[in-house]
TIGU-145015 format. One record per atom (N, C-alpha, C): x, y, z; atom name; chain. Coordinates in steps of 0.2 Angstrom, whole numbers, plus 5000, padded with zeros to 4 digits. Last residue first. Example, Ala and Ser with C-alpha at 12.3 -4.5 7.8 and 13.67 -1.06 7.14 Angstrom:
2
<rec <5064, 4989, 5035>, "N", "A">
<rec <5068, 4995, 5036>, "CA", "A">
<rec <5064, 5000, 5039>, "C", "A">
<rec <5066, 4972, 5039>, "N", "A">
<rec <5062, 4978, 5039>, "CA", "A">
<rec <5066, 4984, 5039>, "C", "A">
//
This chain:
101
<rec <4974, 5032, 5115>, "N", "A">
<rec <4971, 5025, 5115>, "CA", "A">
<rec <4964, 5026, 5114>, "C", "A">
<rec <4980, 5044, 5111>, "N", "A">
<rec <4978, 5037, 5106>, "CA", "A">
<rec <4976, 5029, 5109>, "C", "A">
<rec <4985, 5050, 5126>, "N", "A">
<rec <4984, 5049, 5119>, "CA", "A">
<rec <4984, 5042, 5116>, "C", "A">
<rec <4985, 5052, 5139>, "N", "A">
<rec <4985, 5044, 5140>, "CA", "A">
<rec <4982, 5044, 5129>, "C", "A">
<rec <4981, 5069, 5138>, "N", "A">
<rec <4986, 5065, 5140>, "CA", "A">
<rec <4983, 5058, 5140>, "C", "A">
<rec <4978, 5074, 5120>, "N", "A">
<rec <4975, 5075, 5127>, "CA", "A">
<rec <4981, 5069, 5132>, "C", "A">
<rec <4980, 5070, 5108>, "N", "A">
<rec <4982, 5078, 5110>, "CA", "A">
<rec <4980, 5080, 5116>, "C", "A">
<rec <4976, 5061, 5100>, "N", "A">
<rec <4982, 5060, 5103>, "CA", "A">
<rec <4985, 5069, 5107>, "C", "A">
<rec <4964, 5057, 5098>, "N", "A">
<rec <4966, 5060, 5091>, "CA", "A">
<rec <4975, 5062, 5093>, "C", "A">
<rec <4959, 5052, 5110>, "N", "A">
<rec <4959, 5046, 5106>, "CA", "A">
<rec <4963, 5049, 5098>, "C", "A">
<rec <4960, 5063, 5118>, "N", "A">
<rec <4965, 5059, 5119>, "CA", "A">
<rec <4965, 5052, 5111>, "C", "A">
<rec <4950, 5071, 5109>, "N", "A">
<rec <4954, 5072, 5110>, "CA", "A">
<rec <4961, 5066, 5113>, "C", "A">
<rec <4939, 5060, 5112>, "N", "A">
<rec <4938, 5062, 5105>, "CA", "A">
<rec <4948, 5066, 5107>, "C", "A">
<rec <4938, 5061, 5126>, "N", "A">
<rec <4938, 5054, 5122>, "CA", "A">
<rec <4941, 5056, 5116>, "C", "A">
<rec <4934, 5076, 5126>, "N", "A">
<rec <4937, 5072, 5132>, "CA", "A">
<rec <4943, 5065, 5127>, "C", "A">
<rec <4919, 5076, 5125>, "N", "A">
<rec <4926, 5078, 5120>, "CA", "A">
<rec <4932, 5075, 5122>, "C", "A">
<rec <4914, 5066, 5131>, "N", "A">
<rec <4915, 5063, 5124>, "CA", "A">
<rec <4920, 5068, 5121>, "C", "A">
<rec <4916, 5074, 5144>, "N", "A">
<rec <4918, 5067, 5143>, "CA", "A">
<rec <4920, 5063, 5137>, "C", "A">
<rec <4908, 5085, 5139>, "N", "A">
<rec <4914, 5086, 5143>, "CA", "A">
<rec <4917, 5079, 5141>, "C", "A">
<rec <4894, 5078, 5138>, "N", "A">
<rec <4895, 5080, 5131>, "CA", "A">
<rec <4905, 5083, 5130>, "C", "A">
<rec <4893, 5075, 5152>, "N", "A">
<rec <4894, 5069, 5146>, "CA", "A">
<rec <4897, 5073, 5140>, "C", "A">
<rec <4893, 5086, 5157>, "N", "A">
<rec <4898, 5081, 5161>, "CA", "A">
<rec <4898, 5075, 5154>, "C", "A">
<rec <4881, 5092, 5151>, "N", "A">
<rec <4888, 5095, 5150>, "CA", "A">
<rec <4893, 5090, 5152>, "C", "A">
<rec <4869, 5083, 5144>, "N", "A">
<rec <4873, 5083, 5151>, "CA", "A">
<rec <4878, 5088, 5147>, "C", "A">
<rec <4859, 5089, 5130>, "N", "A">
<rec <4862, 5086, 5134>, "CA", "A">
<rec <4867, 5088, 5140>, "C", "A">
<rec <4854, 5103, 5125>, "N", "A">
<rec <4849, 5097, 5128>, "CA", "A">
<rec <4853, 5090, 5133>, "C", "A">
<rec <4861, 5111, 5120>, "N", "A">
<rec <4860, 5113, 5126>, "CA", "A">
<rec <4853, 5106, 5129>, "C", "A">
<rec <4865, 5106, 5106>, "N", "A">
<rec <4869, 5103, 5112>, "CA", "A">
<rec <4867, 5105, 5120>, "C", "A">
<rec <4855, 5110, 5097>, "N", "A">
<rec <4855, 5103, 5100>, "CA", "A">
<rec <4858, 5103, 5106>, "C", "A">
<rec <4858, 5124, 5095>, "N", "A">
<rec <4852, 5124, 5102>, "CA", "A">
<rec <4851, 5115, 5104>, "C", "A">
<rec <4868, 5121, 5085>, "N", "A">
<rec <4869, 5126, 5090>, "CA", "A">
<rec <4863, 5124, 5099>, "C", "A">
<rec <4863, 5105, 5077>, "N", "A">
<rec <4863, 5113, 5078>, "CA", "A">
<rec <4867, 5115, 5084>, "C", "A">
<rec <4870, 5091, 5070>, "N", "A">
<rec <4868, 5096, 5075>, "CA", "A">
<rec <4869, 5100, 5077>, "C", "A">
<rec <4877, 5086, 5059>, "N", "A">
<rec <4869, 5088, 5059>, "CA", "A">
<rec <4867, 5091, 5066>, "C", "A">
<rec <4889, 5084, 5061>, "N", "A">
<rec <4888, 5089, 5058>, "CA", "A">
<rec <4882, 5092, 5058>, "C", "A">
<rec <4889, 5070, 5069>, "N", "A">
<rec <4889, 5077, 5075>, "CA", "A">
<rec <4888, 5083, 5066>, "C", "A">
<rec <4888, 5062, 5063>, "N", "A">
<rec <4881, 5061, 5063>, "CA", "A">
<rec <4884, 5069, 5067>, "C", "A">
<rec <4902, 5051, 5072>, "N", "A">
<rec <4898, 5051, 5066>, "CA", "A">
<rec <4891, 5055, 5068>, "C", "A">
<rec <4913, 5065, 5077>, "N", "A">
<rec <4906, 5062, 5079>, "CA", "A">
<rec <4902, 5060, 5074>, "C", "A">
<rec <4922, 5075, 5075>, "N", "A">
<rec <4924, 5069, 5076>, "CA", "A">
<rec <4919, 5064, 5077>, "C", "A">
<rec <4914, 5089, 5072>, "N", "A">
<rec <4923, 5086, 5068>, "CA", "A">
<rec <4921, 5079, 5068>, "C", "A">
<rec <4906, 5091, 5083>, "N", "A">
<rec <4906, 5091, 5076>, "CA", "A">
<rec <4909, 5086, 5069>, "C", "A">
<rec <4914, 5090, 5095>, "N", "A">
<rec <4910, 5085, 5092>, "CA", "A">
<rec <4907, 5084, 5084>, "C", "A">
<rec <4925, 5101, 5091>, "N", "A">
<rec <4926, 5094, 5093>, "CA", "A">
<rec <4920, 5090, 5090>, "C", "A">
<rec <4914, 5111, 5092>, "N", "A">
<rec <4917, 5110, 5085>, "CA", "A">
<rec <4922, 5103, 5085>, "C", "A">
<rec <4908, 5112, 5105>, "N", "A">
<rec <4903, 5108, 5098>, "CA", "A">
<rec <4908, 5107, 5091>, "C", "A">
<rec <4920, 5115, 5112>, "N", "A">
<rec <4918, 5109, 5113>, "CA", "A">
<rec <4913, 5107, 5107>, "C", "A">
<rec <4919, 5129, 5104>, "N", "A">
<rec <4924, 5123, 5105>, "CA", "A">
<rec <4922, 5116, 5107>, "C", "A">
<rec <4910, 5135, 5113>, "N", "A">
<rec <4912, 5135, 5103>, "CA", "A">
<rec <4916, 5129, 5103>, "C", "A">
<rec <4911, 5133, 5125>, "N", "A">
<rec <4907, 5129, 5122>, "CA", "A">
<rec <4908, 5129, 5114>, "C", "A">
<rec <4920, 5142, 5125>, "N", "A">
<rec <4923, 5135, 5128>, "CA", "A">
<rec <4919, 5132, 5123>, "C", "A">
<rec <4913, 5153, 5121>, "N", "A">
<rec <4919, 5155, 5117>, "CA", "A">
<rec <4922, 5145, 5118>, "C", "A">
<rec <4906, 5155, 5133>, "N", "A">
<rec <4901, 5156, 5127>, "CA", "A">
<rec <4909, 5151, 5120>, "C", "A">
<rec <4916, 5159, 5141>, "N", "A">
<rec <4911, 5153, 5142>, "CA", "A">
<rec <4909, 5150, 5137>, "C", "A">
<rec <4930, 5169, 5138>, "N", "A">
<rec <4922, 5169, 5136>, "CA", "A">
<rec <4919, 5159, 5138>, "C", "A">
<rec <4944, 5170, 5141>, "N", "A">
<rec <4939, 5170, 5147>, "CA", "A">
<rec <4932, 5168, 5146>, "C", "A">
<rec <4951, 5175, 5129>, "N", "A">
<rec <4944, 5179, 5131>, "CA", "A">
<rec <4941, 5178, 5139>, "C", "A">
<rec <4963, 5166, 5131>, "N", "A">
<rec <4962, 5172, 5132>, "CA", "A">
<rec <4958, 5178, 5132>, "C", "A">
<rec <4955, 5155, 5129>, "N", "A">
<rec <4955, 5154, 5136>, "CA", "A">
<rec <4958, 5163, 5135>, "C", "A">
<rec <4948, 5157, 5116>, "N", "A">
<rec <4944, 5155, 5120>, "CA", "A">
<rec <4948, 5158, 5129>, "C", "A">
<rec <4960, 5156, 5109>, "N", "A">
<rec <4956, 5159, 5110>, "CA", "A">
<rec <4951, 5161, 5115>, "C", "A">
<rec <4963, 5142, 5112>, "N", "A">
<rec <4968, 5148, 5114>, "CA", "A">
<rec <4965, 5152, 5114>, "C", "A">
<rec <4952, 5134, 5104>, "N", "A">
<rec <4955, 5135, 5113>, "CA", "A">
<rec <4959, 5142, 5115>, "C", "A">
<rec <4956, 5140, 5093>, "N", "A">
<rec <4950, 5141, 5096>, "CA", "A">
<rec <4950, 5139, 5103>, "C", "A">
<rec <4967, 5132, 5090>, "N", "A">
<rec <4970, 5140, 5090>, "CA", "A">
<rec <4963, 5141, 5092>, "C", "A">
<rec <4966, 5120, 5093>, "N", "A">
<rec <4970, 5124, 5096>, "CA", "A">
<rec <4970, 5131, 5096>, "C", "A">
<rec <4954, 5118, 5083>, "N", "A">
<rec <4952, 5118, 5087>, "CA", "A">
<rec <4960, 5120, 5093>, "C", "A">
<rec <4964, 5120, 5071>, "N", "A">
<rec <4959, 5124, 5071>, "CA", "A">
<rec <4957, 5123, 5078>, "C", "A">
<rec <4974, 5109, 5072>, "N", "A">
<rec <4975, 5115, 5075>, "CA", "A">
<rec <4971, 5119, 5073>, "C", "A">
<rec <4966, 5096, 5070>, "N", "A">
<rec <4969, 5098, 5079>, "CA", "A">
<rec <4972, 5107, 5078>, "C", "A">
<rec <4962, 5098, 5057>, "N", "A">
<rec <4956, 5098, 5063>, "CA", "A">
<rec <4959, 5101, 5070>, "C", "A">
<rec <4974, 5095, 5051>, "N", "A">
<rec <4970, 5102, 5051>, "CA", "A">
<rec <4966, 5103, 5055>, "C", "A">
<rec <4977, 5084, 5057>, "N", "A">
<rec <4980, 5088, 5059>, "CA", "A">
<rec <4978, 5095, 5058>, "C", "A">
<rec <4959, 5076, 5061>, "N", "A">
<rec <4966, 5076, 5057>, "CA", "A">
<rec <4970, 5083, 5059>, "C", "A">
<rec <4955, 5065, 5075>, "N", "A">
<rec <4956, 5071, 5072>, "CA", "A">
<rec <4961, 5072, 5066>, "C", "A">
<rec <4945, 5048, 5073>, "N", "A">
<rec <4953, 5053, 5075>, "CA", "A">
<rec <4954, 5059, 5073>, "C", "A">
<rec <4930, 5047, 5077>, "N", "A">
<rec <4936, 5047, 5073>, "CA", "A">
<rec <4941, 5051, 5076>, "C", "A">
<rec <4916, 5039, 5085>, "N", "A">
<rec <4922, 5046, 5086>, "CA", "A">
<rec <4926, 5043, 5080>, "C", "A">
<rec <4899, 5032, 5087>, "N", "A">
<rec <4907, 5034, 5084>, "CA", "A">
<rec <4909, 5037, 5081>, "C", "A">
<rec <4893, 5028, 5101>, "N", "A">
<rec <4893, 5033, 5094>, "CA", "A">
<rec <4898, 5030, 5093>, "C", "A">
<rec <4880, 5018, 5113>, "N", "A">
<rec <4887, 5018, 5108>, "CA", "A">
<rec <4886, 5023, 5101>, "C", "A">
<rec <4872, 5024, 5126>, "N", "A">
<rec <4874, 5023, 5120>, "CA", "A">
<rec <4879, 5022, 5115>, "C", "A">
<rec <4875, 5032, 5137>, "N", "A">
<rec <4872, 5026, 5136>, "CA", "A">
<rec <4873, 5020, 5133>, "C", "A">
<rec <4879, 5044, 5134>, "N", "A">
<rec <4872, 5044, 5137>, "CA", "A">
<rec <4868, 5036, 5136>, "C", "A">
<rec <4890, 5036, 5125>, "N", "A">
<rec <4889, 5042, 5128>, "CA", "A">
<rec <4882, 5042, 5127>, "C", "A">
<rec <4904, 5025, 5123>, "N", "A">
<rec <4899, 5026, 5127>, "CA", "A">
<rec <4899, 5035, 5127>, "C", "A">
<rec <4911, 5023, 5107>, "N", "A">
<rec <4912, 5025, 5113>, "CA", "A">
<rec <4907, 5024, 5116>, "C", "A">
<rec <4921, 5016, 5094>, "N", "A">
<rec <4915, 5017, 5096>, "CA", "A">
<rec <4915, 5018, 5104>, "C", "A">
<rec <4933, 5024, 5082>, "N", "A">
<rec <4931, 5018, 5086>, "CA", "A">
<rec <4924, 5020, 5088>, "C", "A">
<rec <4944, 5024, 5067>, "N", "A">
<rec <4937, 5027, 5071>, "CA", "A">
<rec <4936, 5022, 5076>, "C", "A">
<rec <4949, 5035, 5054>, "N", "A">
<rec <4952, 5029, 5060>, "CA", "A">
<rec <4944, 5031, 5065>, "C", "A">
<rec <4950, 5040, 5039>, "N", "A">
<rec <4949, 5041, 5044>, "CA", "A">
<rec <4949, 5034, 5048>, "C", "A">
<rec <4961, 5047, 5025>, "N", "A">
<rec <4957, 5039, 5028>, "CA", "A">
<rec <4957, 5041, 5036>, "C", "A">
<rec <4966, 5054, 5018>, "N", "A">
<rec <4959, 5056, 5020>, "CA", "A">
<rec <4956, 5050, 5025>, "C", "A">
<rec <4980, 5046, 5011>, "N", "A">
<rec <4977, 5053, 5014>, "CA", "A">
<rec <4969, 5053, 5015>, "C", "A">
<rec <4980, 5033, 5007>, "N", "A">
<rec <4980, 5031, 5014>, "CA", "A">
<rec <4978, 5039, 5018>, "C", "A">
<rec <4990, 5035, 4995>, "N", "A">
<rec <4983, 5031, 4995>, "CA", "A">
<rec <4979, 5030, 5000>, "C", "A">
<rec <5001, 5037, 5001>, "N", "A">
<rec <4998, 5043, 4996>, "CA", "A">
<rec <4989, 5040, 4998>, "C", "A">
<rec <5008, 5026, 5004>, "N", "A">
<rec <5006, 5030, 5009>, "CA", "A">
<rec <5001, 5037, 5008>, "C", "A">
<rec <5003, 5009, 4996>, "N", "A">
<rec <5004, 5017, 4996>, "CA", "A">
<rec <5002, 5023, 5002>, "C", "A">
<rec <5004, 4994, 5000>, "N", "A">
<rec <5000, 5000, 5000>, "CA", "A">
<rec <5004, 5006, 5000>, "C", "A">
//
């Protein structure tokens, strides 16, 4: 196999969350540093509003089925779950500690 052949292929496992089994994929490099320079952002504002941008654009990114959900979706779930899943999505993209597992 060709390492050329192998650009866009996504990595994916299945997680718990509210339950439930989803599945996350691995970040790609462009993905990880869009979402670094919006934390950055984020923690330099101090904005809450500015945390939660972030955490939707994680689950977005990485969650089969997360494109389709709006801004007003996420205020229906647990925060400590929706924390959790990004949580996962991050170590499992290798940018959080005990990465890639």
């Amino acid at each position: 196999m060709n390492i050329k052949d192998l650009v866009g292929k996504r990595v994916s496992k299945e997680v718990k969350f509210l339950g439930e089994n989803v599945r996350i994929f691995k970040l790609s490099v462009n993905q990880v540093m869009q979402i670094q320079e919006m934390a950055k952002a984020a923690e330099a504002a101090a904005d809450e509003q500015d945390n939660l941008a972030v955490l939707r654009h994680v689950v977005r990114s990485a969650v089969e089925g997360g494109t389709d959900l709006a801004d007003e979706d996420f205020v229906h779930f647990p925060m400590d779950e929706l924390s959790k899943l990004s949580t996962e999505i991050l170590r499992f993209s290798g940018i959080a500690p005990d990465s890639g597992k």
